[in-house]
C-alpha positions in Angstrom: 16.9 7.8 -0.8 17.5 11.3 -0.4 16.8 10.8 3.9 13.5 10.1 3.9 12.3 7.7 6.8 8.7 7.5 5.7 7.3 6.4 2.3 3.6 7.3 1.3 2.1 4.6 -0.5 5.3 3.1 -2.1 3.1 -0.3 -2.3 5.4 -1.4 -5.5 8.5 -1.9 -3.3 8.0 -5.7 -3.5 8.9 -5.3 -7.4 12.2 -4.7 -7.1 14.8 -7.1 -4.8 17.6 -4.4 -4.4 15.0 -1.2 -3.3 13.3 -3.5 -1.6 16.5 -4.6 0.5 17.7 -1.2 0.7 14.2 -0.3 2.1 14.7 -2.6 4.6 18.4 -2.1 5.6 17.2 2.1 5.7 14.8 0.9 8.0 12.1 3.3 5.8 8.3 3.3 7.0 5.9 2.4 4.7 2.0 4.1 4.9 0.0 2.3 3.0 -3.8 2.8 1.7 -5.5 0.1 0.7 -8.8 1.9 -0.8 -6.7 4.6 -2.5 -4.4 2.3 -3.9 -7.7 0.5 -5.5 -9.0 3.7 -6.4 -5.7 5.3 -8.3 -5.5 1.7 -10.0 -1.8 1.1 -7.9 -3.6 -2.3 -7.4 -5.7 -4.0 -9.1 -8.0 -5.3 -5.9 -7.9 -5.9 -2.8 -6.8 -9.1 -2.8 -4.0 -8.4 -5.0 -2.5 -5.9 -3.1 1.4 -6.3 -1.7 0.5 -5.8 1.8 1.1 -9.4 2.9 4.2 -9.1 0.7 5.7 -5.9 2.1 5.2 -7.4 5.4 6.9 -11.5 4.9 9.3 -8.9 3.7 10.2 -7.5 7.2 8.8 -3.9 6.0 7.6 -1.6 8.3 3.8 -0.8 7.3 1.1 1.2 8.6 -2.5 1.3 7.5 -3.8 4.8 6.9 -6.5 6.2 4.8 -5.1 8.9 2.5 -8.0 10.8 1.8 -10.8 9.8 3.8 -13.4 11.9 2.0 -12.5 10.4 -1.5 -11.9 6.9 -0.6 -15.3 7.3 1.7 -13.2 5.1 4.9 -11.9 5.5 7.8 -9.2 3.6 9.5 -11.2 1.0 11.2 -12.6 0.3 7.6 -9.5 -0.1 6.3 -8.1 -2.5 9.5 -11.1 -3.8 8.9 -10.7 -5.0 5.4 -7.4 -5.9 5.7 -7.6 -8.2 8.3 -11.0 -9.8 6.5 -9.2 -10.0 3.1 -5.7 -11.3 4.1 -6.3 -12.7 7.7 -4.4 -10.8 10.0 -4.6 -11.4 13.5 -4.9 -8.4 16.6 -1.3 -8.8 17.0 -0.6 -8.0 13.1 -3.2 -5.4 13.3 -1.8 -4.5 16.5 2.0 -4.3 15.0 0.8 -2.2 12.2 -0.5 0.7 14.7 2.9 0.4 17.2 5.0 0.6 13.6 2.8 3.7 13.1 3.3 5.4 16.5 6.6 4.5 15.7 7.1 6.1 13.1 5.7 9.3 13.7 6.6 12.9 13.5 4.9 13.4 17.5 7.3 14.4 19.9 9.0 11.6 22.1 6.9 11.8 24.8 3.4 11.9 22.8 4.8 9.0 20.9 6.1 6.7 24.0 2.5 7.3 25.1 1.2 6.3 22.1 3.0 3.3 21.4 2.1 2.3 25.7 -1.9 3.1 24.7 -1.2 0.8 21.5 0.6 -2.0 24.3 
């Protein structure tokens, strides 16, 4: 996988069992965006998206917003939605920020204070 550690979108993962286990034994980050996927046609709605799917799978997710301006959200929207449409709880919603911190390119210190502010 060429050393990547984060994928963009990448919501198709769930298709395949062998990238999909790879994915998971690479220990890749997956940012996700809901609206955009609805908008480029990745998924067909909301409800159908793989979210719940890349997560039973053990994935490391994060909710972002791709392009704010086009998709007309911001990231509460998006929590928002996703928790209204699939359920998830303040501790999923909660996981998905800490496995963004995570998995970002901030400096160590920046990020241990993010994930702290996340708890």
């Amino acid at each position: 996988m060429m050393g990547a550690t984060r994928i963009g979108h990448g919501i198709h993962i769930v298709d395949d069992a062998a990238n999909l286990a790879r994915a998971r034994e690479l220990g890749l980050h997956f940012e996700v965006c809901p609206s955009s996927n609805l908008h480029t046609g990745a998924a067909a709605s909301l409800a159908a998206h793989p979210l719940p799917a890349m997560l039973r799978a053990g994935l490391a997710v994060s909710i972002s917003t791709d392009n704010r301006l086009m998709s007309g959200v911001n990231l509460s929207d998006e929590l928002r939605a996703v928790h209204r449409t699939f359920g998830l709880d303040p501790a999923a919603l909660r996981r998905l920020q800490r496995d963004a911190a995570a998995a970002s390119f901030l400096q160590e210190p920046v990020r241990a204070a993010a994930l702290a502010a996340i708890g």
